[in-house]
PQR file of N, CA, C, O and H, with PARSE charges and radii, in Angstrom:
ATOM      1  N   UNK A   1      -4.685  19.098  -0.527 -0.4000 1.5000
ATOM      2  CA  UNK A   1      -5.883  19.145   0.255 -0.0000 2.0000
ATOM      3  C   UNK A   1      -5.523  18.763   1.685  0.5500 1.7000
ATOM      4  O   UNK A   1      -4.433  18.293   2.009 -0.5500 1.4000
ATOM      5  N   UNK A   2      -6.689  19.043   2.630 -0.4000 1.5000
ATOM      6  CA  UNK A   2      -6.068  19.035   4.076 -0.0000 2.0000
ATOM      7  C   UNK A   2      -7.246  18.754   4.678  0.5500 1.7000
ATOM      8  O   UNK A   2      -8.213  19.516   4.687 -0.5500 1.4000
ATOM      9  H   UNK A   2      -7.575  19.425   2.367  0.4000 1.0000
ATOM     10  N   UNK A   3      -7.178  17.323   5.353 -0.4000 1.5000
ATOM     11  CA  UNK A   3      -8.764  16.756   6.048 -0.0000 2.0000
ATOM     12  C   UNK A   3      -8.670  16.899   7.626  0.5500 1.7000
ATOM     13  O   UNK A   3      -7.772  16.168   8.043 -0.5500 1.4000
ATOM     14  H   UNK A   3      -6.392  16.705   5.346  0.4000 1.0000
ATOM     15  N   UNK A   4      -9.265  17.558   8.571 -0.4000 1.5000
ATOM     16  CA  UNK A   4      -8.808  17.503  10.093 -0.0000 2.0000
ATOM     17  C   UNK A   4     -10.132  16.981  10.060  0.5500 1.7000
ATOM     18  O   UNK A   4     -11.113  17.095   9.325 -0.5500 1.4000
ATOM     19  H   UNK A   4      -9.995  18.151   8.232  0.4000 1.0000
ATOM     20  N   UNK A   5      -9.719  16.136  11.503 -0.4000 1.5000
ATOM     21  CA  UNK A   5     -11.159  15.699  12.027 -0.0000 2.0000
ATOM     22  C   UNK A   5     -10.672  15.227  13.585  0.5500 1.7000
ATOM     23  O   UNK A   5      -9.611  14.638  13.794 -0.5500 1.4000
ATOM     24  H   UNK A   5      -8.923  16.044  12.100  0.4000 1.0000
ATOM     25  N   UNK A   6     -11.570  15.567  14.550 -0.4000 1.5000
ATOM     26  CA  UNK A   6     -10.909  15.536  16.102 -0.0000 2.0000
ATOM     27  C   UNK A   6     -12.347  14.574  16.314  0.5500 1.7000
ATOM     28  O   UNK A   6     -13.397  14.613  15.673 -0.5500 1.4000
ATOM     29  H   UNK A   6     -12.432  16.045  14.380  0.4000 1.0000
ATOM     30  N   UNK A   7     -11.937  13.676  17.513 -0.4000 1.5000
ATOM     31  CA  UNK A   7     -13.088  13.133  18.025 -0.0000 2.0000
ATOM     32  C   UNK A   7     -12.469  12.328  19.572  0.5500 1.7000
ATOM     33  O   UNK A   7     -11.411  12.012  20.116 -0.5500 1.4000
ATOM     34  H   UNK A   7     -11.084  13.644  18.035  0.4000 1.0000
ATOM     35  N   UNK A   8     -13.298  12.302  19.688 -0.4000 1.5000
ATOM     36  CA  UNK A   8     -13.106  11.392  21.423 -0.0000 2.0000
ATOM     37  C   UNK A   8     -13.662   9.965  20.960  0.5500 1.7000
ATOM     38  O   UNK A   8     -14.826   9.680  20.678 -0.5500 1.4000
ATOM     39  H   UNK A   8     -14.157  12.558  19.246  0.4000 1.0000
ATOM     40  N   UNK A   9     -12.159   8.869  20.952 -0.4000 1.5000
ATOM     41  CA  UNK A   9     -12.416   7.697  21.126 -0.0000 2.0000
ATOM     42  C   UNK A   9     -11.791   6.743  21.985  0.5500 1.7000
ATOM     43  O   UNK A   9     -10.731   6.961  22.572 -0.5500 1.4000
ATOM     44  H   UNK A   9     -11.213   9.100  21.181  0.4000 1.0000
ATOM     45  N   UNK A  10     -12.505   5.595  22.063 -0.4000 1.5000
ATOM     46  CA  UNK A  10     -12.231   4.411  23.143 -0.0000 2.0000
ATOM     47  C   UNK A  10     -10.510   4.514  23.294  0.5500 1.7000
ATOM     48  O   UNK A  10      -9.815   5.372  22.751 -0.5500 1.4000
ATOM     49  H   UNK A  10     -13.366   5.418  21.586  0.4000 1.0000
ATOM     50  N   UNK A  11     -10.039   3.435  24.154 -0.4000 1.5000
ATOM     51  CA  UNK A  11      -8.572   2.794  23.943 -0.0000 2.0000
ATOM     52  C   UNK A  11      -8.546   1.717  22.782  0.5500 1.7000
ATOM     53  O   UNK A  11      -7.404   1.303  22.587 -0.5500 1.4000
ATOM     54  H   UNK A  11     -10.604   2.737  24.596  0.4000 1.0000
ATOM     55  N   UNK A  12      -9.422   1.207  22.037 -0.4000 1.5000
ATOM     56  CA  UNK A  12      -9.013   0.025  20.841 -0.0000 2.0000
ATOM     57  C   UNK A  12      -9.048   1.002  19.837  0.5500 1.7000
ATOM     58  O   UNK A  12      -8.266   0.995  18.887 -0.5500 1.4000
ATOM     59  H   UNK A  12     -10.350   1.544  22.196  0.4000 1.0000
ATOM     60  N   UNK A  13     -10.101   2.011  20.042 -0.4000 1.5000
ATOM     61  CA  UNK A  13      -9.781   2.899  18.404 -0.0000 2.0000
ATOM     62  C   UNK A  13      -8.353   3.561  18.327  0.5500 1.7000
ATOM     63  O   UNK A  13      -7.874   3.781  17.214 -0.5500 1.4000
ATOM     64  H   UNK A  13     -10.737   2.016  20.813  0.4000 1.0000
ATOM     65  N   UNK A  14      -7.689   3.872  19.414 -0.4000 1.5000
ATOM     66  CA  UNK A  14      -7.046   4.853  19.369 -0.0000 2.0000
ATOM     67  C   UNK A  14      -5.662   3.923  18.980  0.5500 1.7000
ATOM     68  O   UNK A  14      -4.715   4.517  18.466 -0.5500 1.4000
ATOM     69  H   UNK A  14      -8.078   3.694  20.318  0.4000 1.0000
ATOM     70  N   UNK A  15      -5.572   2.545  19.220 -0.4000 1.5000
ATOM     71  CA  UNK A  15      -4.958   1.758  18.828 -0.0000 2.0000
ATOM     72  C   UNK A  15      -4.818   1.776  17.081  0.5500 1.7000
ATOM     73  O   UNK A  15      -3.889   2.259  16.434 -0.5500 1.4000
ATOM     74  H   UNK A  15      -6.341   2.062  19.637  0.4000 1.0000
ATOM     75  N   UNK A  16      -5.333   1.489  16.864 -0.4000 1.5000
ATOM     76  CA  UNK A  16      -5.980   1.254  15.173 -0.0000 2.0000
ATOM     77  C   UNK A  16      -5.923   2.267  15.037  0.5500 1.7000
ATOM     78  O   UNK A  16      -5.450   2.074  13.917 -0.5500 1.4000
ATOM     79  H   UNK A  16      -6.087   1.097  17.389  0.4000 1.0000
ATOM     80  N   UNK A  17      -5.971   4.153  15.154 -0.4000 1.5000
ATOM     81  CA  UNK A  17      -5.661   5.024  14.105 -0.0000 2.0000
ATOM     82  C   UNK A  17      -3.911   5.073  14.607  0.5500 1.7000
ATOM     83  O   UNK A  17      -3.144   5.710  13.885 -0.5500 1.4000
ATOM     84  H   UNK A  17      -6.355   4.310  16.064  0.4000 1.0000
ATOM     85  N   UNK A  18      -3.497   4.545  15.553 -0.4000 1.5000
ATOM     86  CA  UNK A  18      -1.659   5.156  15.956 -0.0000 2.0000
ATOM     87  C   UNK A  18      -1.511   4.111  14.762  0.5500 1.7000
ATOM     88  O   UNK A  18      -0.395   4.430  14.353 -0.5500 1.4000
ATOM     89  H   UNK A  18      -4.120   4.028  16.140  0.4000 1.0000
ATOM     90  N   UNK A  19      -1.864   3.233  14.076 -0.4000 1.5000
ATOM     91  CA  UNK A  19      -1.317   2.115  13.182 -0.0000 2.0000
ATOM     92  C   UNK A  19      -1.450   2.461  11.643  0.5500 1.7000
ATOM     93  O   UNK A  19      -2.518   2.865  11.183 -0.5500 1.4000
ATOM     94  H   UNK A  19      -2.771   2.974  14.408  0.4000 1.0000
ATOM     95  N   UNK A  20       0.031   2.231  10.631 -0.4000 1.5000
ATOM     96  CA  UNK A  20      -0.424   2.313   9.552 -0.0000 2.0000
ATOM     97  C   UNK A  20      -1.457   1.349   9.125  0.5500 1.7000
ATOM     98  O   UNK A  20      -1.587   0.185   9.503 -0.5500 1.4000
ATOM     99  H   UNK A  20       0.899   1.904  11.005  0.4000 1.0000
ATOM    100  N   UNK A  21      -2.577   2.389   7.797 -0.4000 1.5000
ATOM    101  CA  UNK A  21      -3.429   1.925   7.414 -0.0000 2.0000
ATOM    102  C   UNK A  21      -2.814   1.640   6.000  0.5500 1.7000
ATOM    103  O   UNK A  21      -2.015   2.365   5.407 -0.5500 1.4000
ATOM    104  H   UNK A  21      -2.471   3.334   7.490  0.4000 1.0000
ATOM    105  N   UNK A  22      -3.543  -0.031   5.397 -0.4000 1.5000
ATOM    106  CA  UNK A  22      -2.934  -0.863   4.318 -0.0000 2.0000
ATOM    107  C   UNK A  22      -4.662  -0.883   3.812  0.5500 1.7000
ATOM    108  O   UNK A  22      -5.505  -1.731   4.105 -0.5500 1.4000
ATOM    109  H   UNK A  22      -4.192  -0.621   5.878  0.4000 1.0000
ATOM    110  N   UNK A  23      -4.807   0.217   3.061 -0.4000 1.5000
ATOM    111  CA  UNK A  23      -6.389   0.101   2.273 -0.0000 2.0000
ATOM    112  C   UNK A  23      -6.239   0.640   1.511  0.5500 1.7000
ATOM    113  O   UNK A  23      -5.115   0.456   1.045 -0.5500 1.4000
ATOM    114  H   UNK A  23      -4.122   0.906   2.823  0.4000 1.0000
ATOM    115  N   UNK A  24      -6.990   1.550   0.842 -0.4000 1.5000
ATOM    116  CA  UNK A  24      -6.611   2.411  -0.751 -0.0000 2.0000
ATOM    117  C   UNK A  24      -5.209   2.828  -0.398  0.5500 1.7000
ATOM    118  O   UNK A  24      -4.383   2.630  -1.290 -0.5500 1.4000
ATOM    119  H   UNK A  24      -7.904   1.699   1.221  0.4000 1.0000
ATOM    120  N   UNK A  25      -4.735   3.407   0.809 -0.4000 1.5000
ATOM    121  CA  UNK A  25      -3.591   3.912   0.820 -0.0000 2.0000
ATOM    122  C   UNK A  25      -2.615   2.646   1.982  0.5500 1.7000
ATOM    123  O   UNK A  25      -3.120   2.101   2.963 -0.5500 1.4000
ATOM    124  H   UNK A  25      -5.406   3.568   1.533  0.4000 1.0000
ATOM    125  N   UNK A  26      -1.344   2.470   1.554 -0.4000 1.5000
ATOM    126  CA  UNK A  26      -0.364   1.977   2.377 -0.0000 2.0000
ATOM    127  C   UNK A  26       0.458   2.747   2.773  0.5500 1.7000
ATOM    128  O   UNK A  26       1.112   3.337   1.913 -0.5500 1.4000
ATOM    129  H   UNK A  26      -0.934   2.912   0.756  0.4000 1.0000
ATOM    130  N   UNK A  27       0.698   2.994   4.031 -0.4000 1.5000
ATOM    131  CA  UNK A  27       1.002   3.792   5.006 -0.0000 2.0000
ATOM    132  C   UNK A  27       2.651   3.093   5.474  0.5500 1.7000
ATOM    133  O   UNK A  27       3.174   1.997   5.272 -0.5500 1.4000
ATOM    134  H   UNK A  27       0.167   2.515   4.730  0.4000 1.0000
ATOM    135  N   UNK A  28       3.143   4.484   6.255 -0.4000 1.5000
ATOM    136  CA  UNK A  28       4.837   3.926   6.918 -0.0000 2.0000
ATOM    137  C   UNK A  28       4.755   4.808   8.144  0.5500 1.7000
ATOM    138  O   UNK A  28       4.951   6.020   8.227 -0.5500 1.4000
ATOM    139  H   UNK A  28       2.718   5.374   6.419  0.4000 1.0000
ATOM    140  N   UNK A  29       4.492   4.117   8.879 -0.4000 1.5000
ATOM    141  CA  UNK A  29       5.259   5.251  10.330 -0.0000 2.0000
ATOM    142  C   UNK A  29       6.610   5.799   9.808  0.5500 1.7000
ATOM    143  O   UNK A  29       7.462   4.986   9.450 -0.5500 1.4000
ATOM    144  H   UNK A  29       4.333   3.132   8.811  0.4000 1.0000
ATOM    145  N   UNK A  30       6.840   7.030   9.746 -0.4000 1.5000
ATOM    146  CA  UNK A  30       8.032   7.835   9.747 -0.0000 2.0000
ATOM    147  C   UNK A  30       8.257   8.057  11.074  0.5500 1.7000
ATOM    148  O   UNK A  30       9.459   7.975  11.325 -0.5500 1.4000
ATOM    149  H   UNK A  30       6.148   7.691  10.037  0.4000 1.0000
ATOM    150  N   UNK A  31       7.484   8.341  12.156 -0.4000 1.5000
ATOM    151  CA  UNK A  31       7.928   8.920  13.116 -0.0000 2.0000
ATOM    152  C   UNK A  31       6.406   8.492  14.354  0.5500 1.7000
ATOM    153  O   UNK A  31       5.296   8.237  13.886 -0.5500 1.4000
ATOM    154  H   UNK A  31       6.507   8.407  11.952  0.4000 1.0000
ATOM    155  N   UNK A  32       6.601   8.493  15.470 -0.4000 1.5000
ATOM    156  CA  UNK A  32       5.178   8.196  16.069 -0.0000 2.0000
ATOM    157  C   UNK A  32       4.345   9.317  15.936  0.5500 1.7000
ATOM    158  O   UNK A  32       4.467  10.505  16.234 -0.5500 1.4000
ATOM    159  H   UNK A  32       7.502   8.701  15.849  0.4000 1.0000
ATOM    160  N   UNK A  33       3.148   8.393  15.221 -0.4000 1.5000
ATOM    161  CA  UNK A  33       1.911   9.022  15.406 -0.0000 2.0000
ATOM    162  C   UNK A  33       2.182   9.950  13.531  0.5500 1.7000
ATOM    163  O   UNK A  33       1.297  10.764  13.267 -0.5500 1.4000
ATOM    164  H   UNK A  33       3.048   7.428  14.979  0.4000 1.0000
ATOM    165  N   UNK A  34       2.842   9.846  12.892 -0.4000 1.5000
ATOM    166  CA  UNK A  34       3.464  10.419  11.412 -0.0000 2.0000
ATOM    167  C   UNK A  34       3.417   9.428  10.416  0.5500 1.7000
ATOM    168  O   UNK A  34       4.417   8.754  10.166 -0.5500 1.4000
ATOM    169  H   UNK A  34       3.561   9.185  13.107  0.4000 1.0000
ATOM    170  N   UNK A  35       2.238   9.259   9.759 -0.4000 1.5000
ATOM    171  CA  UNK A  35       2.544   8.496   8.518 -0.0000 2.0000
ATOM    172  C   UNK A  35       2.761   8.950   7.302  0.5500 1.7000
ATOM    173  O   UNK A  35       2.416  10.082   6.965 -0.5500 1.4000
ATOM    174  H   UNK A  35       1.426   9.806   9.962  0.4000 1.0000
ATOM    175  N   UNK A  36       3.405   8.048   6.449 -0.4000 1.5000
ATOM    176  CA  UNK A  36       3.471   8.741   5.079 -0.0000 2.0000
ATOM    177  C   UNK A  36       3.378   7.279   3.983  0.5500 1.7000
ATOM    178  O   UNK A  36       3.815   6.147   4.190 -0.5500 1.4000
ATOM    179  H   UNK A  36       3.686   7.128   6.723  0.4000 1.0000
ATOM    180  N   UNK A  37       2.585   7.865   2.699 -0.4000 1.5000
ATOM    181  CA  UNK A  37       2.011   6.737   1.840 -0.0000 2.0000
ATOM    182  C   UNK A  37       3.177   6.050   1.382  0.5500 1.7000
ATOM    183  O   UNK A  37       4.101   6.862   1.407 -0.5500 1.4000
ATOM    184  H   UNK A  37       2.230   8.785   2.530  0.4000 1.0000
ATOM    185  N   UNK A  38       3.624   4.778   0.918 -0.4000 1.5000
ATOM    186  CA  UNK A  38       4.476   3.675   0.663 -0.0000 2.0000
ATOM    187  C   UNK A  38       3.650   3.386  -0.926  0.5500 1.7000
ATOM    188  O   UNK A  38       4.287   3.045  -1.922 -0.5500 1.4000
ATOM    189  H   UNK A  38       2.873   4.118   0.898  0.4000 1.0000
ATOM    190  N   UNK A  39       2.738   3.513  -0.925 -0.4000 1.5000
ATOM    191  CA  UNK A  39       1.736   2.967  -2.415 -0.0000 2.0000
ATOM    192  C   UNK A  39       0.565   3.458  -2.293  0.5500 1.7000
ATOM    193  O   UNK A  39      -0.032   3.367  -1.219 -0.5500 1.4000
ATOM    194  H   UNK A  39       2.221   3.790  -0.116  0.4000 1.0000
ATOM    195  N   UNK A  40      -0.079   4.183  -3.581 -0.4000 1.5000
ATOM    196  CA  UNK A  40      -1.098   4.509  -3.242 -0.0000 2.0000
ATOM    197  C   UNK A  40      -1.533   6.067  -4.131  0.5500 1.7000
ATOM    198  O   UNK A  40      -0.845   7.061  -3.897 -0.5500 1.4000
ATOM    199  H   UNK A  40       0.405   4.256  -4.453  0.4000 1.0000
ATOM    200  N   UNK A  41      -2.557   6.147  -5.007 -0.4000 1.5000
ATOM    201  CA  UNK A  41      -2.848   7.334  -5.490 -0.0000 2.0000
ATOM    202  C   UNK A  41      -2.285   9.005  -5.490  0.5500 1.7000
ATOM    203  O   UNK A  41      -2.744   9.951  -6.130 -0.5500 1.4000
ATOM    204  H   UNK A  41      -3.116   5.340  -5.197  0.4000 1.0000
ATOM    205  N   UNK A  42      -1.092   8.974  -4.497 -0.4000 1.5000
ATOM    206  CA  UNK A  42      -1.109   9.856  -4.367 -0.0000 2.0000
ATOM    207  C   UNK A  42       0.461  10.472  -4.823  0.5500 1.7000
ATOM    208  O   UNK A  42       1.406   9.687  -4.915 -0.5500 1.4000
ATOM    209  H   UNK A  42      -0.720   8.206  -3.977  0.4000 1.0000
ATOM    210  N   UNK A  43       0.627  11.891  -5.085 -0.4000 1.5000
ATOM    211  CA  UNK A  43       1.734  12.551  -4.978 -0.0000 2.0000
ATOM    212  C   UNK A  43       2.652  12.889  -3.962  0.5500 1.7000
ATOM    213  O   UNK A  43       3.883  12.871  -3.938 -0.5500 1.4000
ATOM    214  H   UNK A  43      -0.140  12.528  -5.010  0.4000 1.0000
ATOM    215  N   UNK A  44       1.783  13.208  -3.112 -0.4000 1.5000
ATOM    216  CA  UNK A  44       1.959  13.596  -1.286 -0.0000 2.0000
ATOM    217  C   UNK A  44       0.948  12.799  -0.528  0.5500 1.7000
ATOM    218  O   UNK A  44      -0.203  12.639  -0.934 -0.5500 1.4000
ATOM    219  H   UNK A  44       0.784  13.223  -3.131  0.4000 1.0000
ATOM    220  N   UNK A  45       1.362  12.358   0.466 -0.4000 1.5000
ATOM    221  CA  UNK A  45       0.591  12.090   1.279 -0.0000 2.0000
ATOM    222  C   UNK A  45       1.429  11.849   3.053  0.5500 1.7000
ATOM    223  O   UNK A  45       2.227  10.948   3.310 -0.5500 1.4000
ATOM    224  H   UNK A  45       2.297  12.487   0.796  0.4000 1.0000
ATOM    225  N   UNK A  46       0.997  12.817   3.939 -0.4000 1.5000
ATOM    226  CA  UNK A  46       0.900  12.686   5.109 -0.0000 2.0000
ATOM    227  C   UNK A  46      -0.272  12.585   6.190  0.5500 1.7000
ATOM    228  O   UNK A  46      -1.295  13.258   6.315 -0.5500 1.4000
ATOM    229  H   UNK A  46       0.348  13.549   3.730  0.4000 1.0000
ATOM    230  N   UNK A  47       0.159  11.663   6.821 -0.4000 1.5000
ATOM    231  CA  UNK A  47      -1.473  11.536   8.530 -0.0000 2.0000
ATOM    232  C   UNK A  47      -0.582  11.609   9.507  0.5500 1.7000
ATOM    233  O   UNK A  47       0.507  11.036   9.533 -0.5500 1.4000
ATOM    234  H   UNK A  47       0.990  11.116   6.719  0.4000 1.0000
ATOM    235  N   UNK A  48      -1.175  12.528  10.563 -0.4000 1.5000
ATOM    236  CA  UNK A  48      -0.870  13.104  11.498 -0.0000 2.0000
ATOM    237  C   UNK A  48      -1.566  12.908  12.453  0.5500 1.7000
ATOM    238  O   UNK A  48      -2.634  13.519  12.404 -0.5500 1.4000
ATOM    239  H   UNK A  48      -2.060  12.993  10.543  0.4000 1.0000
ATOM    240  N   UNK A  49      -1.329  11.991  13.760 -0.4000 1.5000
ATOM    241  CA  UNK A  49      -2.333  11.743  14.761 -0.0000 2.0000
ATOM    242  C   UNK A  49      -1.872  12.298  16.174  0.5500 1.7000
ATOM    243  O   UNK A  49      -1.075  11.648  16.850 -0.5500 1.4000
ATOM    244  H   UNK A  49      -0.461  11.495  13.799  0.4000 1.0000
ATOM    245  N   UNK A  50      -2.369  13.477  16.598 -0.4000 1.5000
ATOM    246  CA  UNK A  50      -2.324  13.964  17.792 -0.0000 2.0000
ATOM    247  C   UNK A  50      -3.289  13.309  18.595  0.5500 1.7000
ATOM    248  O   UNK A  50      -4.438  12.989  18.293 -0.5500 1.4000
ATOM    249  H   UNK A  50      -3.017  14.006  16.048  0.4000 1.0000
ATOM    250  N   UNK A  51      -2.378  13.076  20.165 -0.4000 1.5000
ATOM    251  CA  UNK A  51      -3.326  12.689  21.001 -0.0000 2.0000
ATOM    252  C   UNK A  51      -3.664  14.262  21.688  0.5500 1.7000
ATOM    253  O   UNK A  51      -2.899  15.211  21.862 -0.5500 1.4000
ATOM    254  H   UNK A  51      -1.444  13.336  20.410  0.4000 1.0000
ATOM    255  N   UNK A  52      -4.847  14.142  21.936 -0.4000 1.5000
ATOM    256  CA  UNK A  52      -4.967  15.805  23.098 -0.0000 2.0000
ATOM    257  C   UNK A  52      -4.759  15.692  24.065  0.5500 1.7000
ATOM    258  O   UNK A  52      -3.807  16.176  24.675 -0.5500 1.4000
ATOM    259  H   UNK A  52      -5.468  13.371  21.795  0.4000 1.0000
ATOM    260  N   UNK A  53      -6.014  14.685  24.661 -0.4000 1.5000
ATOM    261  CA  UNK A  53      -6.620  14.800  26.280 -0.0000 2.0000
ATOM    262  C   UNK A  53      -6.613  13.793  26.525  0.5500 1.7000
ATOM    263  O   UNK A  53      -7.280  13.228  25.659 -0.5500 1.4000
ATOM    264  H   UNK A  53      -6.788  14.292  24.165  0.4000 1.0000
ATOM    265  N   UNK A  54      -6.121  12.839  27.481 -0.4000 1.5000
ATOM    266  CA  UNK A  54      -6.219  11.303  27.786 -0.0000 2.0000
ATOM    267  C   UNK A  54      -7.366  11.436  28.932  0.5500 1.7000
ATOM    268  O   UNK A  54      -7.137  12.083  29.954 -0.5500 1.4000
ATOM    269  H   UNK A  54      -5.579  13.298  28.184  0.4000 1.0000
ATOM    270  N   UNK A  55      -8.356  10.921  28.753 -0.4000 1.5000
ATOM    271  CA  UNK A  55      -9.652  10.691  29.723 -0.0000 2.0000
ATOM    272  C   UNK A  55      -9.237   9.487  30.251  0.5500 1.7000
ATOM    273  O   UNK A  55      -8.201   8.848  30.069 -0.5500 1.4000
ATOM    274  H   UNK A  55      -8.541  10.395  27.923  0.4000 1.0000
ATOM    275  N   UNK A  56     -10.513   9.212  31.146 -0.4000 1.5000
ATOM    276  CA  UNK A  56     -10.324   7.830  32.071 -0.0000 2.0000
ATOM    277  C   UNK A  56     -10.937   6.752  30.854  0.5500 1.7000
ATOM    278  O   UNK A  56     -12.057   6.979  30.396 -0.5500 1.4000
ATOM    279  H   UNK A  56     -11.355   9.731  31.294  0.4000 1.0000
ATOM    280  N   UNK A  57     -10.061   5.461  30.319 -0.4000 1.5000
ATOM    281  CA  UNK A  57     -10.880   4.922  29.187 -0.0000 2.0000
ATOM    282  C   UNK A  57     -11.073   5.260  27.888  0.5500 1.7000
ATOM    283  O   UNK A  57     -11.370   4.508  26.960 -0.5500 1.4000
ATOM    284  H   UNK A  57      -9.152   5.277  30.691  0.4000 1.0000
ATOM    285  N   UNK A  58     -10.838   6.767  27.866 -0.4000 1.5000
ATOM    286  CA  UNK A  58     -10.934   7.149  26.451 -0.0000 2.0000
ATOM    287  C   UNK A  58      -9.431   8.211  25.867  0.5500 1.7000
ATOM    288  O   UNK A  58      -8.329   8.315  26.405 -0.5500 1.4000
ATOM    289  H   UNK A  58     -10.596   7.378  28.620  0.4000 1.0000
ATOM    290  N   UNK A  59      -9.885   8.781  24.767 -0.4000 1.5000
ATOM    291  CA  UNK A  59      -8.601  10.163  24.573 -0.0000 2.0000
ATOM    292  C   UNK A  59      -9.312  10.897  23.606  0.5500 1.7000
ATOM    293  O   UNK A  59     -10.186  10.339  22.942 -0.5500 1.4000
ATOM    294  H   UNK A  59     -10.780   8.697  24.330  0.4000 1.0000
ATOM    295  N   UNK A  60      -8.997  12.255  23.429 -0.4000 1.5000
ATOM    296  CA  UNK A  60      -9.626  13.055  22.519 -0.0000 2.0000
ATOM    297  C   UNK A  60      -8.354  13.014  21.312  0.5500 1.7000
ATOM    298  O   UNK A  60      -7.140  13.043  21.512 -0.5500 1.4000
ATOM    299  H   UNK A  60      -8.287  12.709  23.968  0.4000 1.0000
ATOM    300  N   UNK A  61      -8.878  12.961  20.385 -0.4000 1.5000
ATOM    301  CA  UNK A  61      -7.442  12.442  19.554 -0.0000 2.0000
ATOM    302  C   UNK A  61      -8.051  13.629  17.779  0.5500 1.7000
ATOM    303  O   UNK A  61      -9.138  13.816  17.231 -0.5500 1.4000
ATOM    304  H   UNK A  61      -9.865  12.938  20.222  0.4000 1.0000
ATOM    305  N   UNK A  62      -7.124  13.942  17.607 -0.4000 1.5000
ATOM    306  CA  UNK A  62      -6.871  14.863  16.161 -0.0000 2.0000
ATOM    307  C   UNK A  62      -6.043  14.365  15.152  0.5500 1.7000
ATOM    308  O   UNK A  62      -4.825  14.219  15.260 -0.5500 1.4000
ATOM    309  H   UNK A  62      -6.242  13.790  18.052  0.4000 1.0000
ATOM    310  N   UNK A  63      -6.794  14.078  14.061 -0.4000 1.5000
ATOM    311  CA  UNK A  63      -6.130  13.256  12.768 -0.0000 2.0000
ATOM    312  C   UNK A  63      -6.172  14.329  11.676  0.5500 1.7000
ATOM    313  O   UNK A  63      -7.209  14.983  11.560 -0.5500 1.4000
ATOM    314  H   UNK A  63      -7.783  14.196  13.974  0.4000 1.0000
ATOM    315  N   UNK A  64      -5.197  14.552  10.917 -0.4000 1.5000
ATOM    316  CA  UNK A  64      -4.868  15.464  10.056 -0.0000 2.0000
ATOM    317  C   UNK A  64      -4.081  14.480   8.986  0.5500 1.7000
ATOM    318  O   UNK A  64      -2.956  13.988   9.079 -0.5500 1.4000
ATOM    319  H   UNK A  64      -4.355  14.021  11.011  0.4000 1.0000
ATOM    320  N   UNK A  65      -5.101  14.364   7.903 -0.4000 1.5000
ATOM    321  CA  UNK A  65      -4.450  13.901   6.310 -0.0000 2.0000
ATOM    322  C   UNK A  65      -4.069  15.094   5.212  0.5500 1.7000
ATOM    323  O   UNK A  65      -4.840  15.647   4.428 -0.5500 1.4000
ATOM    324  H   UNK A  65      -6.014  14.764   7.828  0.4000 1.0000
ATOM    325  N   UNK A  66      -2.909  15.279   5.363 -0.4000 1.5000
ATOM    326  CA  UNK A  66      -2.298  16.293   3.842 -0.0000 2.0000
ATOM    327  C   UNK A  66      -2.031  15.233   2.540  0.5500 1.7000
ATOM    328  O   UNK A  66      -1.250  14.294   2.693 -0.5500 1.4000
ATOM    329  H   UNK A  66      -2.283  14.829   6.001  0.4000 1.0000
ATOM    330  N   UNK A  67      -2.869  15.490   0.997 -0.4000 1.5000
ATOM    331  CA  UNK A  67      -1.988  15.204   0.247 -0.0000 2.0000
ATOM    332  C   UNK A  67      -2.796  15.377  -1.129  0.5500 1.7000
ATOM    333  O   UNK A  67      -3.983  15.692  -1.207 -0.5500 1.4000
ATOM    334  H   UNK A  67      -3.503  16.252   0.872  0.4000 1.0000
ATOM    335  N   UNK A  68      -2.030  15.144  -2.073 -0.4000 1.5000
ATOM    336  CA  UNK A  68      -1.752  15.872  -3.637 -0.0000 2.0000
ATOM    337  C   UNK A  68      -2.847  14.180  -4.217  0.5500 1.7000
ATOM    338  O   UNK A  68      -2.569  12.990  -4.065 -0.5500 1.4000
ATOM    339  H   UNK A  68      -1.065  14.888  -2.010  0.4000 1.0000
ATOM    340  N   UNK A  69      -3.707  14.650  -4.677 -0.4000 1.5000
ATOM    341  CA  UNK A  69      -4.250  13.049  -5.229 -0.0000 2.0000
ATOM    342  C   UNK A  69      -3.170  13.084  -6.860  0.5500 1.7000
ATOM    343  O   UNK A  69      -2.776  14.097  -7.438 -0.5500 1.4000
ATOM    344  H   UNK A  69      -3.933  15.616  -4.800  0.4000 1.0000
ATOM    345  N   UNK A  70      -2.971  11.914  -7.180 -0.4000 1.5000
ATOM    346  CA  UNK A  70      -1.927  11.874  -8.185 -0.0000 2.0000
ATOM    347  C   UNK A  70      -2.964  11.139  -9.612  0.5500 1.7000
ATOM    348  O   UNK A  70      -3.348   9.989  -9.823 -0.5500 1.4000
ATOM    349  H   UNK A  70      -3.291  11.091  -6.710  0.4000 1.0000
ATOM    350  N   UNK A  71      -3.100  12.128 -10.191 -0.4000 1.5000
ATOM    351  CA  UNK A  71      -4.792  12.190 -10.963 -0.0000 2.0000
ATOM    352  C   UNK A  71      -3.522  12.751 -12.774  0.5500 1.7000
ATOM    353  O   UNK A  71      -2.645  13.614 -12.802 -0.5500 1.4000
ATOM    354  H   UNK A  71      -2.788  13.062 -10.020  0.4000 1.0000
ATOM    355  N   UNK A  72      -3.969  11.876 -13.873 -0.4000 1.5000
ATOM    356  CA  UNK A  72      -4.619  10.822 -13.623 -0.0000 2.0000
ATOM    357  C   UNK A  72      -3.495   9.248 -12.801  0.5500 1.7000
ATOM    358  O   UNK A  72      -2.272   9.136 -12.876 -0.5500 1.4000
ATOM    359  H   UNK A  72      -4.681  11.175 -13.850  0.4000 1.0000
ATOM    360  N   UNK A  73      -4.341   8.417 -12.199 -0.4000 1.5000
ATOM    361  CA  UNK A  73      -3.427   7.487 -11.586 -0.0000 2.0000
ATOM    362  C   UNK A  73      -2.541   6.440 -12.136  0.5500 1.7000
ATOM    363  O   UNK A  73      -1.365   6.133 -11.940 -0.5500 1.4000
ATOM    364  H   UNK A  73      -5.335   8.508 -12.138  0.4000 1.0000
ATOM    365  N   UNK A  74      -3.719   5.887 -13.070 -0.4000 1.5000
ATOM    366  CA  UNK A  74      -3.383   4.451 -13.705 -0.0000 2.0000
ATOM    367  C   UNK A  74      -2.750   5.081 -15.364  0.5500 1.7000
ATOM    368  O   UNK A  74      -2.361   4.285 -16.219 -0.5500 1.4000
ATOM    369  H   UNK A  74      -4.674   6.137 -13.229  0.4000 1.0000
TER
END
């Protein structure tokens, strides 16, 4: 499966999505702005955070999650 979602946010959000996320899924920077799951439901899993447009204060930023849910889990 393949989730895009683009939005224009502040400079603290944009902080917090460049960072692996440690919630249902635990995340590894492979590469900047390239994560890939460490633990976590899945078979595959990559997030992909493009920056676009750097505004004054803000950035238009594009997040792209690829991955295989690993069903059943437990």
């Amino acid at each position: 499966m393949r989730v895009v979602r683009e939005a224009t946010v502040d400079s603290d959000t944009l902080a917090e999505l460049l960072r692996p996320r440690h919630a249902q899924v635990v995340e590894q920077e492979v590469e900047p702005g390239r994560f890939e799951a460490s633990t976590g439901p899945f078979r595959e899993y990559l997030r992909t955070v493009e920056v676009i447009e750097r505004r004054s204060g803000d950035a238009v930023v594009r997040q792209t999650v690829e991955f295989e849910l690993a069903i059943p889990f437990w």
